[in-house]
Every structure is written in structure tokens, then in C-alpha cells.
MMTF fields as JSON, N, C-alpha, C and O atoms, coordinates in Angstrom:
{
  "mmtfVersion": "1.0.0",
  "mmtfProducer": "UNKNOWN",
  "numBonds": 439,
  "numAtoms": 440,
  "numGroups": 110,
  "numChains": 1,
  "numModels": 1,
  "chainsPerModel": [1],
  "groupsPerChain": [110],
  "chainIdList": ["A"],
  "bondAtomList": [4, 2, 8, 6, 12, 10, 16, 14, 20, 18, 24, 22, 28, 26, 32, 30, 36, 34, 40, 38, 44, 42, 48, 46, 52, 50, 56, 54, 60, 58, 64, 62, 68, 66, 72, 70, 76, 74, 80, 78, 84, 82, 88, 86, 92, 90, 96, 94, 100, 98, 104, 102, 108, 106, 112, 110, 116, 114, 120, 118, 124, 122, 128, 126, 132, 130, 136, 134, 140, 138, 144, 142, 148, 146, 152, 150, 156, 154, 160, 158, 164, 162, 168, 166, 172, 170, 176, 174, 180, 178, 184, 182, 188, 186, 192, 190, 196, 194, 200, 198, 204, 202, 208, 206, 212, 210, 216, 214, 220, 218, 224, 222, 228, 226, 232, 230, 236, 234, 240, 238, 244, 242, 248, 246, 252, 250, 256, 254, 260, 258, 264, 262, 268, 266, 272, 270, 276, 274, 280, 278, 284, 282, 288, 286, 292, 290, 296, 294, 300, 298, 304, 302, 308, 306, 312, 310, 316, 314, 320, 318, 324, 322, 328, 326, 332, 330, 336, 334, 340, 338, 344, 342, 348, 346, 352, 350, 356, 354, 360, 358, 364, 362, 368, 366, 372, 370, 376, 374, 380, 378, 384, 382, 388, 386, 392, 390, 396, 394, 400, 398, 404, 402, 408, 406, 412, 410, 416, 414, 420, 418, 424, 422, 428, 426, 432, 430, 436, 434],
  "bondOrderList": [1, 1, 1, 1, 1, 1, 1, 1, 1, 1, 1, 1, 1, 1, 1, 1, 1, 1, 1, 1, 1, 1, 1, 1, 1, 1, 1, 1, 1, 1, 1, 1, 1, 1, 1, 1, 1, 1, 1, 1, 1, 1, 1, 1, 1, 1, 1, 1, 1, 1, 1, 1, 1, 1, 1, 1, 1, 1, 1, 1, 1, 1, 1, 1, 1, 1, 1, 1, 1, 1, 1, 1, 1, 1, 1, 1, 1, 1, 1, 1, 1, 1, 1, 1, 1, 1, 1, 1, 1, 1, 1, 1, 1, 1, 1, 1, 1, 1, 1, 1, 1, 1, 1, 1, 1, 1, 1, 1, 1],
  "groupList": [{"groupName": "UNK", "atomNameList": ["N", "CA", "C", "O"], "elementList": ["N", "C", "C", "O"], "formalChargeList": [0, 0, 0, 0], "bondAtomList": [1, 0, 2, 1, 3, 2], "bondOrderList": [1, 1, 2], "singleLetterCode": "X", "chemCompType": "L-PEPTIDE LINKING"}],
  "groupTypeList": [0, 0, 0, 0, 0, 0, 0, 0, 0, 0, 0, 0, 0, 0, 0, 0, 0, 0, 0, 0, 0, 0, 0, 0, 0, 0, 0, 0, 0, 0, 0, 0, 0, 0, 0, 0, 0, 0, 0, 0, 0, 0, 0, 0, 0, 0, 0, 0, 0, 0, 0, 0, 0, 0, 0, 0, 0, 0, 0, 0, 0, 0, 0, 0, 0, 0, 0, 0, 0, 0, 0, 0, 0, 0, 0, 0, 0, 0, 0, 0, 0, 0, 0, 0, 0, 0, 0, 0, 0, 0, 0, 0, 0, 0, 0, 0, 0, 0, 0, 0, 0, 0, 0, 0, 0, 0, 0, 0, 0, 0],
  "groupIdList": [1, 2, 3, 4, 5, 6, 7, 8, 9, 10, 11, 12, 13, 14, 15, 16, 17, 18, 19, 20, 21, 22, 23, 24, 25, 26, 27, 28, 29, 30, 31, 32, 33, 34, 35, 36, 37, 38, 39, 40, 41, 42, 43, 44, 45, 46, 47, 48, 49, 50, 51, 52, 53, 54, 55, 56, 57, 58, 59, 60, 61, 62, 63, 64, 65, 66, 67, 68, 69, 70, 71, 72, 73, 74, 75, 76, 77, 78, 79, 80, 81, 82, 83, 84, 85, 86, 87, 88, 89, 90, 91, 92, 93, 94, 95, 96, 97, 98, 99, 100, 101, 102, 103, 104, 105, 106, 107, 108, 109, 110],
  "secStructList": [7, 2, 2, 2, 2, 2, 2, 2, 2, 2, 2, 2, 2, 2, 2, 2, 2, 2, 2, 2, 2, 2, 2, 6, 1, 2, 2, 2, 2, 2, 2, 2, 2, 2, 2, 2, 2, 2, 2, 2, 2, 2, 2, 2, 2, 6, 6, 6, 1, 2, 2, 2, 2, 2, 2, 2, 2, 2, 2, 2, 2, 2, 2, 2, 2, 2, 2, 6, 2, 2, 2, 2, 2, 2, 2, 2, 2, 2, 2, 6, 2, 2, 2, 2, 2, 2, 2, 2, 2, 2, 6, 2, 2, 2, 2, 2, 2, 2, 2, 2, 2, 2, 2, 2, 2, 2, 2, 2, 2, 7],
  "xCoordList": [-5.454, -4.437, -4.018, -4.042, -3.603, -3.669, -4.617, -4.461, -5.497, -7.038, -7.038, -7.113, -6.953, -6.507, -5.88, -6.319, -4.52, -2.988, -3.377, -2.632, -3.956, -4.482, -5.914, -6.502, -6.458, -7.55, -6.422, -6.017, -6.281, -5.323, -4.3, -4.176, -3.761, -2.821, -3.45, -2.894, -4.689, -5.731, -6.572, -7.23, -6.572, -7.248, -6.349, -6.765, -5.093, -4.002, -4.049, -4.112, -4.002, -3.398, -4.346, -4.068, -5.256, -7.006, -6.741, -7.337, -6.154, -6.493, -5.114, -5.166, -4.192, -3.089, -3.664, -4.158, -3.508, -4.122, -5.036, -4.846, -6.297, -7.858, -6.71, -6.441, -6.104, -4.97, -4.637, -5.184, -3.756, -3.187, -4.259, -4.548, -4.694, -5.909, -6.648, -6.963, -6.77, -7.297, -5.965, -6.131, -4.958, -4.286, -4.206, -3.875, -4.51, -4.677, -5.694, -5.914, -6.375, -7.318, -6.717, -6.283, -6.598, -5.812, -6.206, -5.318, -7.505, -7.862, -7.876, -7.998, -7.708, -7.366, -6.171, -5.79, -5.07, -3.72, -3.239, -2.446, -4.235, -3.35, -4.105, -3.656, -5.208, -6.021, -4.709, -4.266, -4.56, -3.036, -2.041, -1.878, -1.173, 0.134, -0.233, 0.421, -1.326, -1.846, -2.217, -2.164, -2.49, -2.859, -1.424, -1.166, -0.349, 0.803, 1.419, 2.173, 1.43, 2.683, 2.32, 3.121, 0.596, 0.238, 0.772, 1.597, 0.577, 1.206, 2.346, 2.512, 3.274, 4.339, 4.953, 5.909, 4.054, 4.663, 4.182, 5.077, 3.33, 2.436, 3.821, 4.402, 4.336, 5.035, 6.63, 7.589, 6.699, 8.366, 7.947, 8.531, 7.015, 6.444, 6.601, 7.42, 5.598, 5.449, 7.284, 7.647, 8.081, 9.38, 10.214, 11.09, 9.95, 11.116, 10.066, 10.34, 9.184, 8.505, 7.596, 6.399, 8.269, 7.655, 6.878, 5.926, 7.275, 5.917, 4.891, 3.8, 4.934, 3.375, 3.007, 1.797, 3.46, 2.507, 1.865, 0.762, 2.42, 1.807, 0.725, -0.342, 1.129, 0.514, -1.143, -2.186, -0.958, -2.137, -2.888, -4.035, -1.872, -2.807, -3.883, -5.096, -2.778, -3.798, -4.816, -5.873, -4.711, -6.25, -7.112, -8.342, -6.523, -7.502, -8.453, -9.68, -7.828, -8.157, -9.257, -10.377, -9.09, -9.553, -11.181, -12.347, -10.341, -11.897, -12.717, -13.816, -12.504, -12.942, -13.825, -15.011, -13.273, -13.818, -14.745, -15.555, -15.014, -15.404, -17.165, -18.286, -16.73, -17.824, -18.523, -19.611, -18.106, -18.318, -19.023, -19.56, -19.011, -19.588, -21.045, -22.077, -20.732, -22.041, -22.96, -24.056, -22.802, -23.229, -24.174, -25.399, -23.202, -23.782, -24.67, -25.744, -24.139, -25.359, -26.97, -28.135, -26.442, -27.814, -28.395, -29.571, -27.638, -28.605, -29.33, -30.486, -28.408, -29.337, -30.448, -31.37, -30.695, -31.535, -32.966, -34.076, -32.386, -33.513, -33.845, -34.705, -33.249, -33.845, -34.364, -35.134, -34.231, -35.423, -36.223, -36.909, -36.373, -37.94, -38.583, -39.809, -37.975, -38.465, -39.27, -39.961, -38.465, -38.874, -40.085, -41.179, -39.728, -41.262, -42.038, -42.572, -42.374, -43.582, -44.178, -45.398, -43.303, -43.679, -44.38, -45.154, -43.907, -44.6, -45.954, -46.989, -46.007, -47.108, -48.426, -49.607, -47.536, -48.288, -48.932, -50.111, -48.293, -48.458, -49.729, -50.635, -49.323, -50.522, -51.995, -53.053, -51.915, -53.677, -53.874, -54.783, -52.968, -53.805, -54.306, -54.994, -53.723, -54.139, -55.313, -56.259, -55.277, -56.973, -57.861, -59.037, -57.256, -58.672, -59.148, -60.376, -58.259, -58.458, -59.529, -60.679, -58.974, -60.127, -61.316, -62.402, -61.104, -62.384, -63.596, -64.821, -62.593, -64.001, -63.905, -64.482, -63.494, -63.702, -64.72, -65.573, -64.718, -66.118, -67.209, -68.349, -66.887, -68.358, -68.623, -69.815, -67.558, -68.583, -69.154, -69.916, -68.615, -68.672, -70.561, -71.423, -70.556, -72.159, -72.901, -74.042, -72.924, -73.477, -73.962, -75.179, -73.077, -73.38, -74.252, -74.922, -73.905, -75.018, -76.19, -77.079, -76.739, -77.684, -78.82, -79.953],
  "yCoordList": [60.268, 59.232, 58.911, 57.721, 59.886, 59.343, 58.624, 57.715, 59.035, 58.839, 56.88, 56.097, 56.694, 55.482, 54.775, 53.95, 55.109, 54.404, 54.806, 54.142, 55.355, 55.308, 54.54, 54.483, 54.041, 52.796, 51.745, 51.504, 51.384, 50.659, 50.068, 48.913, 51.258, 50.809, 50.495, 49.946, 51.038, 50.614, 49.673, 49.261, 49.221, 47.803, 46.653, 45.554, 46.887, 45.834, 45.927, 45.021, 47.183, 47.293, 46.605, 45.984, 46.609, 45.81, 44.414, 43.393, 44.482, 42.615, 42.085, 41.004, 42.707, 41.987, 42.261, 41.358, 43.062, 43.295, 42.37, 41.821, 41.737, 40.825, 39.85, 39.6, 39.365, 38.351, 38.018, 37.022, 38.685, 38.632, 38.404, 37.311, 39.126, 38.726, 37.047, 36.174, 36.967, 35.413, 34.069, 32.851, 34.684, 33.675, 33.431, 32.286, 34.524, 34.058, 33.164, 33.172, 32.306, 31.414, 30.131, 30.215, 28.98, 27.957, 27.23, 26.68, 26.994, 26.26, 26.714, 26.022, 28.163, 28.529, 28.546, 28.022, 28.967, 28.96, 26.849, 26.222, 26.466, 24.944, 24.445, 23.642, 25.196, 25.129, 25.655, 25.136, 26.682, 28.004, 27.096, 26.954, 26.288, 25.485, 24.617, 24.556, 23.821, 22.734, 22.887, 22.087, 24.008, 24.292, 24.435, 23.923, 25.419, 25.883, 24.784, 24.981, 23.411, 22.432, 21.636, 21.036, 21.371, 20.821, 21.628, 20.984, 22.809, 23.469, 23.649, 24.072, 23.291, 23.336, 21.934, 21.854, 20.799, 19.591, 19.534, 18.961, 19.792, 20.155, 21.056, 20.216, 21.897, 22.79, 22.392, 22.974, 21.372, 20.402, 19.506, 19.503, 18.679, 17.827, 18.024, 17.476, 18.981, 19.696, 20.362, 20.136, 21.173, 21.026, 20.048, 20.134, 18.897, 17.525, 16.88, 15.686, 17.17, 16.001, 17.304, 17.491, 17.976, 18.756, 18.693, 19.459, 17.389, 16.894, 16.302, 16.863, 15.375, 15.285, 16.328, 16.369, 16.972, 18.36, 18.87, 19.055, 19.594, 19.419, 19.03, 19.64, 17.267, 16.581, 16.836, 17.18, 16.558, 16.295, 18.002, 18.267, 18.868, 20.615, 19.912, 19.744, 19.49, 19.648, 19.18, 19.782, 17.798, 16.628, 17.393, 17.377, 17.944, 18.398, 19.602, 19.508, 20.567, 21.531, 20.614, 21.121, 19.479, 19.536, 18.601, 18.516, 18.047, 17.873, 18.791, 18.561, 19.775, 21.333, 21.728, 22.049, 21.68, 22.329, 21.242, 21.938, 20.353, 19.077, 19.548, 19.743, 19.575, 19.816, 21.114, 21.036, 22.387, 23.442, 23.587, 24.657, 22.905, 22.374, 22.018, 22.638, 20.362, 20.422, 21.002, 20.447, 21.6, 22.761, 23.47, 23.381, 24.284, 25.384, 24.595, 24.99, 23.646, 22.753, 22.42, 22.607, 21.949, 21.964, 23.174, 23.347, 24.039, 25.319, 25.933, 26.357, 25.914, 26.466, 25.282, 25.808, 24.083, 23.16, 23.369, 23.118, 24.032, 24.406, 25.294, 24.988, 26.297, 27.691, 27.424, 28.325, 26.662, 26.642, 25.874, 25.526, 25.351, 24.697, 25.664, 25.63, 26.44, 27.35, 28.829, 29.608, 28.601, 29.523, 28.98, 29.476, 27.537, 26.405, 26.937, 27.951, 26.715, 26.644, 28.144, 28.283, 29.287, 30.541, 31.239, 32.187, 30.471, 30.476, 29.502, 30.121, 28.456, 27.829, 28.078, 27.814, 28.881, 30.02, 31.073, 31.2, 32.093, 32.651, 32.962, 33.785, 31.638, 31.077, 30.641, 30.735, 30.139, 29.474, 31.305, 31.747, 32.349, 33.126, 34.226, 35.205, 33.771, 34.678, 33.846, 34.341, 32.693, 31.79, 32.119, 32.401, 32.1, 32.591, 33.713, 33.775, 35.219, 36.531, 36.441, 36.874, 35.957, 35.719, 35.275, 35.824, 34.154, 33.286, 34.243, 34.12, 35.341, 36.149, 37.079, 37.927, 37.742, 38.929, 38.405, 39.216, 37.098, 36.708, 36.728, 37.063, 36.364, 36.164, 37.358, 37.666, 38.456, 39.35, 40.35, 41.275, 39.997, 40.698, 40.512, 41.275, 38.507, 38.098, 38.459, 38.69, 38.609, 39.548, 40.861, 41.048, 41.863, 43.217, 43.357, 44.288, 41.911, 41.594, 41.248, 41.489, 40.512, 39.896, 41.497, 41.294],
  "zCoordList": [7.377, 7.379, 8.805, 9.121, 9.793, 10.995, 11.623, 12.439, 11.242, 12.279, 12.269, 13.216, 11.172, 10.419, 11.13, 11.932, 10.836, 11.966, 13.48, 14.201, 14.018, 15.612, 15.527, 16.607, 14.603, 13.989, 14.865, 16.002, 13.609, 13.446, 15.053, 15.459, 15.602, 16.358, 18.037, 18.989, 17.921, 19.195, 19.189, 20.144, 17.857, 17.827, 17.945, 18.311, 17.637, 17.94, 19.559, 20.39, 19.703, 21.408, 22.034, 23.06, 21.657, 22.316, 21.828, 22.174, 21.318, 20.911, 21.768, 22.355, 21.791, 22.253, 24.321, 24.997, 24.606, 26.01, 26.15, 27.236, 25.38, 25.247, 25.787, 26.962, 24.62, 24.474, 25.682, 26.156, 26.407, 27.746, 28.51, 28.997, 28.597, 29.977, 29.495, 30.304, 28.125, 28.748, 28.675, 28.732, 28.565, 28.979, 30.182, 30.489, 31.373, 32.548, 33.176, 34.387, 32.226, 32.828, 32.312, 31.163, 32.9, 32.669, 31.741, 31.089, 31.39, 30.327, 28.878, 27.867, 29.009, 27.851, 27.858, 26.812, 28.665, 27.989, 27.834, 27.133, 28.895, 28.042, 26.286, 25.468, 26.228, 24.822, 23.404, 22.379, 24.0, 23.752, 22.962, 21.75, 24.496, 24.345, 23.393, 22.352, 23.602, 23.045, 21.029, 20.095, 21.13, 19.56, 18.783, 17.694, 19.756, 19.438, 19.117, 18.164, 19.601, 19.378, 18.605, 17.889, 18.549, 17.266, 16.151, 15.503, 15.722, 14.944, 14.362, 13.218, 15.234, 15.338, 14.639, 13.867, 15.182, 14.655, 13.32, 12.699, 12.599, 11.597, 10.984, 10.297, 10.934, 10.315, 10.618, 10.111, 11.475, 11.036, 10.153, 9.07, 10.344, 9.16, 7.718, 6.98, 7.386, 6.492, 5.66, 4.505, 6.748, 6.095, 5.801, 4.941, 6.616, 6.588, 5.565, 5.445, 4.941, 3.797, 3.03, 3.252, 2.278, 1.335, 0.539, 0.39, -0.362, -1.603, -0.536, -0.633, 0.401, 0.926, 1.548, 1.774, 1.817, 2.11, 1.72, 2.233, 0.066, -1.204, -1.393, -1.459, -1.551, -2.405, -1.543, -2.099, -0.146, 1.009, 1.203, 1.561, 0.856, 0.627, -0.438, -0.317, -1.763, -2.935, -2.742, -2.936, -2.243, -1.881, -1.032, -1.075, -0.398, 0.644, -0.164, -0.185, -0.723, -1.802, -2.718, -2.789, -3.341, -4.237, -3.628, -4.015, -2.482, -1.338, -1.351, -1.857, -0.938, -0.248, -1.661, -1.578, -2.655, -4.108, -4.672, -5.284, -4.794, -4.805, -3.821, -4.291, -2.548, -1.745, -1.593, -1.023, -2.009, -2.535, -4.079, -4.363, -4.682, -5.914, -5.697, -5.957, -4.924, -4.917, -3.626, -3.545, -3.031, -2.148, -3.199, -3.273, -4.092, -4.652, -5.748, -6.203, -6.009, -7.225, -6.406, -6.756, -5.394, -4.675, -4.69, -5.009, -4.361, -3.822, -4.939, -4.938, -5.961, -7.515, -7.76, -8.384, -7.554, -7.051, -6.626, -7.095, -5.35, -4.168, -5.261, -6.087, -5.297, -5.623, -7.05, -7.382, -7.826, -9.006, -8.905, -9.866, -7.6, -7.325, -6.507, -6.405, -5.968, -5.542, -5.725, -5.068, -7.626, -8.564, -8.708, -8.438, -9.316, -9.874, -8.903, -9.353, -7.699, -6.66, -6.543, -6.46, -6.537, -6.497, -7.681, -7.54, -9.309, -10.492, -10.221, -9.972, -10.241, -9.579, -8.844, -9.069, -7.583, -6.889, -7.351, -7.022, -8.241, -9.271, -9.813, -9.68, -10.695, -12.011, -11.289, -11.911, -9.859, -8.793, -8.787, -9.489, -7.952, -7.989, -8.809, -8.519, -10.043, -11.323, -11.706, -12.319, -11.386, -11.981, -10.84, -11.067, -9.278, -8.317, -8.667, -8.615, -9.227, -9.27, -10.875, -10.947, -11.697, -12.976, -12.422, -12.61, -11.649, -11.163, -10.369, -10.355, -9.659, -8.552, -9.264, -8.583, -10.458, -11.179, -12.308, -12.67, -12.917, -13.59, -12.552, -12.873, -11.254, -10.233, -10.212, -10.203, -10.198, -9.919, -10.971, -10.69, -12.427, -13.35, -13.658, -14.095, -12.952, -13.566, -12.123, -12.522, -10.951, -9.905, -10.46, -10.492, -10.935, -11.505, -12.992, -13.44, -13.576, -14.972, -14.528, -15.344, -13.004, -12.726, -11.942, -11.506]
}
């Protein structure tokens, strides 16, 4: 259980120290300010107009699920033509393997 919480409390200490050190390069801390106040206006917004917040999560959600859909519809798509072609594949070399096991069945008859 300790070993854990000193996990734990040296990987914070590493990330917050990482942290610090690259704010000392300027383009990241104005990247920093710059994300922070978008955020910020984003989250007065969001409290001074509650239902579109809502309403524009949900749309966006139901965007996101919408395009995740057919993602995965395609992909089961791909992958049973992919089944098709590998069955396909299959079936030529179960007819080449018949095909040179008669050649050679009539070689050893001849």
C-alpha cells in the first residue's frame, strides 16, 4: 500500500516539476494562457446560458455517436470482405492442392 502512494506521489511530483520547466519557454506558456482563457470563456458561457450548453453537449454527442457508428459499420464491412477474400483464398488453394495431389497420384500410377 505504500509502495503505491510513493507511485503515486512521484509521478505527480514529476509531472508538476515537467510542468514548470516547460512553462519556461514562451511559446508554450502563451499556448498555456491562451488555452486557459478560451476555457474560461467557454465555462462563463456555458454558466450564463445553461440549456445551450446542454442542448450543443447533446448535438455534439449525438454527432460523435452518429460518426462512431458508421466507423464501426464500415469496419465490420472491411472485415467481411476480408473474411470473403481469405475464404476465397482458401477454396483456389484447396483446388491447387487436389489439383497436384491427382498429378501426382497419376505420375506414381504411370
Amino acid at each position: 500500500m505504500m509502495d503505491n502512494n510513493k507511485l503515486i506521489k512521484g509521478m505527480a511530483a514529476g509531472a508538476l516539476l515537467g510542468g514548470a520547466i516547460m512553462m519556461l519557454d514562451k511559446e508554450t506558456r502563451q499556448y498555456v494562457i491562451g488555452k486557459s482563457k478560451t476555457a474560461a470563456c467557454s465555462c462563463r458561457n456555458a454558466a450564463q446560458h445553461p440549456s445551450e450548453a446542454i442542448h450543443t453537449l447533446r448535438t455534439n454527442y449525438e454527432s460523435f455517436s452518429e460518426r462512431l457508428n458508421n466507423g464501426i459499420d464500415q469496419a465490420i464491412e472491411l472485415l467481411n470482405k476480408i473474411e470473403a477474400a481469405l475464404n476465397k483464398i482458401g477454396e483456389v488453394d484447396e483446388a491447387v492442392n487436389n489439383q497436384l495431389g491427382s498429378a501426382d497420384n497419376s505420375k506414381e500410377a504411370s
